[in-house]
N, C-alpha and C positions, 0 to 999 in steps of 0.2 A: 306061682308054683310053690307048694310046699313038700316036705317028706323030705328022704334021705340025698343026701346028695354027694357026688362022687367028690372026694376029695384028694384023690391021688397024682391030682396036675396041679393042684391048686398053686404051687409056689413058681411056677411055670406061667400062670397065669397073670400072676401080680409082677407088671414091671416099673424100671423108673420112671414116674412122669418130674421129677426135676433134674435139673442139672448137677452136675459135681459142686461148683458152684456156689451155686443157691444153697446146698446143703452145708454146703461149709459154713457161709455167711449166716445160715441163720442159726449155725450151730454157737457163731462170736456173739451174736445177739444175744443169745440165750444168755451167754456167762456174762455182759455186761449189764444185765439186769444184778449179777449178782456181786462184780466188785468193777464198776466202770475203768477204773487206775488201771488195773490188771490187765485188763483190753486194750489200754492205750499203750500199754508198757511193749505188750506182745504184737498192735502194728507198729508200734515205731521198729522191732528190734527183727519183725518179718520183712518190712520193705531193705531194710539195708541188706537182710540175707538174700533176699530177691536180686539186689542189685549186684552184690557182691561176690554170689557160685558161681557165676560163670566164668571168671575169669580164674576159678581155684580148680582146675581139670577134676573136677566129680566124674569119674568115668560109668557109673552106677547109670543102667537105663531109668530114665524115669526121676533122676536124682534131682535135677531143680525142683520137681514136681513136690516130691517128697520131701526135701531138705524146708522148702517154704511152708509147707503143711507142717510139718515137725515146730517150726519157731513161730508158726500161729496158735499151735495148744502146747507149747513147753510148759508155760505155767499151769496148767490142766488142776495139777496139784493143789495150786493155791485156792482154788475156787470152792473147796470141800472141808467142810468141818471138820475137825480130827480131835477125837474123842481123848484119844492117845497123847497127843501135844497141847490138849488144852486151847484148841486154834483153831478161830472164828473166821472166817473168810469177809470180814468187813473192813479191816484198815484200810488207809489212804496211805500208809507209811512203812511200804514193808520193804527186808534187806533180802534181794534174791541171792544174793550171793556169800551170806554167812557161810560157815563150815560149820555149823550146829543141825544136834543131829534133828530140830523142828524144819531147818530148810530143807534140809538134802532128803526128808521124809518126803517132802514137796512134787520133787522129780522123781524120787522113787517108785509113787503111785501114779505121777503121771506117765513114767515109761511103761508102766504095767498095764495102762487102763488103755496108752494107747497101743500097746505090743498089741492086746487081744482084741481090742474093741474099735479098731480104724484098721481101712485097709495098709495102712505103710508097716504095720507087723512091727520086722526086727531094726525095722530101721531107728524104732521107738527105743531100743538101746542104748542110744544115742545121749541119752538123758540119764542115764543108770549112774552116773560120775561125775557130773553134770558140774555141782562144788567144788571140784578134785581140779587141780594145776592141769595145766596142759601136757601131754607124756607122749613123745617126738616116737620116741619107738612104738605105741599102739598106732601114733597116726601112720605111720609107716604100713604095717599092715592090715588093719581094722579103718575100716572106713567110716565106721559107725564115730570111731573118736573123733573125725575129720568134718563130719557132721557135727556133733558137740562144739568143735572148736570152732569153728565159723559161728554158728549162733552166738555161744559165750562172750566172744569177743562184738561182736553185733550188739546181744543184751547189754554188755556192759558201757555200752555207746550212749543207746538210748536210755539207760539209768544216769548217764553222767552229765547228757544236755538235760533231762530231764529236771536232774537236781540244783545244776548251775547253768538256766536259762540262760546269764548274761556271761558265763564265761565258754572264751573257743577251747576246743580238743587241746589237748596237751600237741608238742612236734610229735615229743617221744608218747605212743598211746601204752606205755607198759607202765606210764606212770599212774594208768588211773586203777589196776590192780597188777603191783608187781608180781613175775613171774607164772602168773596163770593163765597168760593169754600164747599163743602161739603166734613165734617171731615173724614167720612165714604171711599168716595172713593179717597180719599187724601192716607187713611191709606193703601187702597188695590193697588193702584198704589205704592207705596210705596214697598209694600211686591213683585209686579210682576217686578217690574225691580232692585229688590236688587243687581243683578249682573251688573245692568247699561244696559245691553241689549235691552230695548226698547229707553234709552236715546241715546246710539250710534249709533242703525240704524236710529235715526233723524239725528242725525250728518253727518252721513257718508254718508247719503242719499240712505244706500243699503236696503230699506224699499218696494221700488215702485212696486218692481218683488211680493213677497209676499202680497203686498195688491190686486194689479191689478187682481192675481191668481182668491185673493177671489171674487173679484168683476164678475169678466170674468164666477165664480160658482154661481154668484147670480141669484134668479129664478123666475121669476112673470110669471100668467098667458097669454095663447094668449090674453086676453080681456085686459088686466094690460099691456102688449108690445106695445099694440097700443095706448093706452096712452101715454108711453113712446115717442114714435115714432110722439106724434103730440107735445108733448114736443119739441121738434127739431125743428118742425117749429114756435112755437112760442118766441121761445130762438131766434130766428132772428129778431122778432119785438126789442131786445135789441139794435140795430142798425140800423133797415129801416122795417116800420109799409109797407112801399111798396115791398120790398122784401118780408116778410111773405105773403100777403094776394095772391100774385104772387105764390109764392110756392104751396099754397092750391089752388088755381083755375089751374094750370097748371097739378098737381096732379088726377084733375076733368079730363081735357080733357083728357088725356092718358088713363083712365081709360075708359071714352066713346069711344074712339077710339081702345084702346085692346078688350071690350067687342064686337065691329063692327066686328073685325079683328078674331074674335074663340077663343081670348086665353083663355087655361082653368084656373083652381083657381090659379092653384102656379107659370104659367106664369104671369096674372094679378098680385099677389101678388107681385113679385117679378118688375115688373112696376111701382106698384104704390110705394114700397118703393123709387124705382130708382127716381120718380119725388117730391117724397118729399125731398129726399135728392140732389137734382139736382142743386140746388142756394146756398147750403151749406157754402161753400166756400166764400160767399160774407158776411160773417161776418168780413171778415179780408179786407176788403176794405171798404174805406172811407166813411163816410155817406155823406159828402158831393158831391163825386161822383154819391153816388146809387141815391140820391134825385136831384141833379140837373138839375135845368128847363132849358134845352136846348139841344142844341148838344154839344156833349163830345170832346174837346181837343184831337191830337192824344196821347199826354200823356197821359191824363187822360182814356183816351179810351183802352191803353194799357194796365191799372193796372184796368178797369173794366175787362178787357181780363182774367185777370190772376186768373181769381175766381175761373178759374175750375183747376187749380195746387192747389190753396188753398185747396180745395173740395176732392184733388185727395190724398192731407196728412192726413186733417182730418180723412178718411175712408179708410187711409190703413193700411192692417192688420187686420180692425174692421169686413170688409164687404165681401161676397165671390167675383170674378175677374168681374163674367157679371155685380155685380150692380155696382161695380166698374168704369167700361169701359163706360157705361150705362151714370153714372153719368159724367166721363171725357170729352166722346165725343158728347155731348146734343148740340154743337153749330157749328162741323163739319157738311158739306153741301155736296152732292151726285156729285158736279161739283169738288170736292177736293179744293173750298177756302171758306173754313170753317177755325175754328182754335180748340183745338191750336198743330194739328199736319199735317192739309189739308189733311186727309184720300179721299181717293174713295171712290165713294159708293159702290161698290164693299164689301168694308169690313166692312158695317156699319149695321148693325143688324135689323129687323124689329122693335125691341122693340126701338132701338137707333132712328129709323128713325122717331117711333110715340115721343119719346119724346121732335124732334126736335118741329113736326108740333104741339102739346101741349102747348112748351116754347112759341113757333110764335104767337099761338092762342091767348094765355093770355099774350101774353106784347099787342095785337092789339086791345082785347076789353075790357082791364081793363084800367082804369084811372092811370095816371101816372101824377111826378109833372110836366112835359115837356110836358101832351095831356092829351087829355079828351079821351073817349073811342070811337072807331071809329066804323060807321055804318056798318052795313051786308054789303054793297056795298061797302065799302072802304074797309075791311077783303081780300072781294071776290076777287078785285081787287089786291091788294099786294099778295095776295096768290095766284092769276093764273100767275100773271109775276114772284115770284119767283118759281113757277113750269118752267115754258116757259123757264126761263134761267138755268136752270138744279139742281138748288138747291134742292128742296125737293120733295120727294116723291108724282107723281101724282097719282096714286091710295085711298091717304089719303087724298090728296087735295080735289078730288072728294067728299070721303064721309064728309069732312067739311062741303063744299058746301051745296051738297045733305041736308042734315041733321042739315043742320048753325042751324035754328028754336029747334031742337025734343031736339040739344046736348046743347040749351040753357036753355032748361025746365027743361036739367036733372042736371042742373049746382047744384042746389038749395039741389036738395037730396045726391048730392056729397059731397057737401060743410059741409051737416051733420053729415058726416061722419070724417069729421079732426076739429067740431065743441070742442070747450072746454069754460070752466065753468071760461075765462076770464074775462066775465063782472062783475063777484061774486070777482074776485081778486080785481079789483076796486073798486068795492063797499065796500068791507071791508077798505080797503087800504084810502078811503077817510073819507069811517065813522072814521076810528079812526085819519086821519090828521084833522077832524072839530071840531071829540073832543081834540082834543091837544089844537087846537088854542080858542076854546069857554071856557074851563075847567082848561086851563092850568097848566097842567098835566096832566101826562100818567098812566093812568087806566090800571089796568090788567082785563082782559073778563073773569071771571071766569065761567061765566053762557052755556060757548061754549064749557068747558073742562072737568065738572065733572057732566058727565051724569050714571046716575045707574051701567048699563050695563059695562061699563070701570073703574070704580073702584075695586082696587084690594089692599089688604094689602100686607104689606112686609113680 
């Protein structure tokens, strides 16, 4: 089927085919491609917050849910370059806990990024003071400080067996940063690992199966998943702003081209994951590759090659085998010299074949830093000679063609579909870098955190 096509259910039609879960998980994969330490910092300091809310009355519904998801991306921050701070996200040696203004920069964007870009919203607040002492009268009535403080005290656990493997916990734990820990759950960490059992599975590292369990049972809405899910693509702007916006338009065409093609909801659903997660992989490959203005070295060409291995570890385990495969084989060709295993087309899936001609679509008319975006006629062109020469699918080609114009118009309502409340990360994210630099000193927002409705006493 080609020609216009109703798009006014379309977002109706795309539901989750993964779990809360799985999207978390592979959202840690993602950043452990990009500073491993970091990830291990943030399970060690999430199982002990797992272990250790329930016994601190979080009365908040939903609040272990969220408290553990909050101290799985607290460091969010760390994993992103910062232009501003001069600050590479590659040490093995970093201080989460300075009172400078490059750390506290850290949780500032990562409250921001996840206020608007995860479903836990305000509870991402939580992180706005993050450096700051512990302060008995906000936990009092702000809950969001009460979250802070249990992680804080959590993170600074796991930074301290971290640092001194062969030495035990202090009796007193306020020795290991005076005065910034809350006495309160100082004392209740205290009383839950009298036996030392939450200090030795840091150690021993036999932590990860028991926390994952919990994570893999964590449970957000279909409308909350696909949040999650555009999460992922925008965790690629941490490395190449051209890989993300690639992802999202290439996502678009599969999705116009499965609606052409009949597929019903859970076939498109399970597409449109496939093409979001399709470039996955290219987190673990060089930015200076992805962005480089020209033609690639075969060296260099070989390690862009290799994205989809990268892609194929990220989401195994996570994903079921077709989105899997889906995902693997996006850049094999129906002549068998595709890579990276030169299948036939014989064994290449319809769904695989449209996410070939999607990937094609949008590297040919989105701007790249090696080309500007290439006319209907240069598309049309590249895409009948790689039909001619046996690479991809001529039935898709056709409704390219056919349809270049109706599947341009529908680019826009696609797009609003994987849209996110990014520009609002920045804008917060600068508001508070020009009060830093005009003010000098860092303000806490209180005006953003203690609204009626969310106060609650102890």
């Amino acid at each position: 089927m080609s020609g216009k096509i109703n798009m006014g259910n379309i977002g109706s039609q795309l539901h989750s085919v993964l779990s809360s879960g799985a999207l978390i998980r592979i959202a840690e994969r993602l950043l452990s491609y990009i500073n491993k330490e970091i990830v291990r910092h943030t399970e060690r300091t999430s199982y002990l917050v797992m272990k250790l809310s329930p016994h601190c009355a979080l009365k908040k519904e939903n609040s272990l849910r969220n408290i553990v998801f909050l101290s799985l991306f607290h460091t969010l921050g760390f994993f992103r370059e910062d232009i501003f701070f001069d600050y590479k996200p590659f040490s093995s040696k970093i201080d989460y806990f300075s009172n400078t203004p490059e750390v506290e920069s850290k949780y500032r964007f990562g409250c921001y990024y996840l206020e608007f870009m995860t479903p836990i919203h305000r509870d991402a607040l939580a992180l706005e003071s993050f450096t700051q002492a512990y302060n008995p009268e906000m936990a009092r009535f702000i809950y969001q400080e009460r979250y802070k403080s249990i992680i804080n005290l959590c993170a600074h656990i796991s930074d301290f067996i971290s640092r001194f493997p062969g030495k035990p916990l202090p009796a007193n734990l306020d020795e290991i940063a005076p005065g910034m820990m809350s006495p309160v759950y100082m004392e209740i960490f205290a009383q839950v690992n009298a036996d030392q059992s939450l200090e030795n599975a840091i150690r021993t590292e036999d932590f990860r199966e028991e926390l994952y369990d919990f994570v893999n049972s964590m449970h957000f809405s279909d409308e909350e998943n696909k949040t999650l899910a555009k999460l992922l693509i925008y965790l690629l702007d941490f490395k190449s702003t051209v890989t993300m916006s690639h992802s999202v338009n290439t996502s678009c065409y599969a999705v116009s081209l499965g609606m052409r093609k009949g597929f019903d909801s859970q076939e498109l659903s399970k597409l449109f994951i496939s093409a979001v997660l399709h470039d996955i992989g290219k987190i673990a490959t060089p930015q200076k590759i992805l962005e480089y203005p020209g033609r690639l070295s075969p060296e260099d060409m070989g390690i862009m090659r290799y994205h989809v291995n990268h892609s194929k570890k990220i989401l195994s385990g996570l994903v079921p085998d077709e989105i899997l495969e889906n995902v693997f084989r996006h850049h094999e060709k129906l002549n068998g010299q595709g890579y990276p295993r030169r299948l036939p087309g014989e064994e290449l899936t319809l769904a695989q074949r449209i996410l070939t001609i999607a990937d094609i679509t949008s590297a040919l008319c989105d701007s790249r830093s090696y080309k500007g975006k290439f006319s209907k006629e240069q598309v049309v062109e590249i895409m009948m000679a790689m039909t001619e020469s046996g690479e991809i699918d001529a039935d898709l080609t056709e409704i390219i063609i056919a349809d270049f114009d109706e599947i341009q118009r529908e680019l826009p309502v696609l797009q609003s579909i994987l849209s996110a409340d990014f520009s609002n990360v920045l804008a917060k994210y600068n508001e508070y870098i020009i009060d830093r630099t005009s003010v000098h000193h860092f303000g806490i927002i209180t005006e953003e955190i203690g609204e009626p409705e969310e106060l609650e006493e102890v």
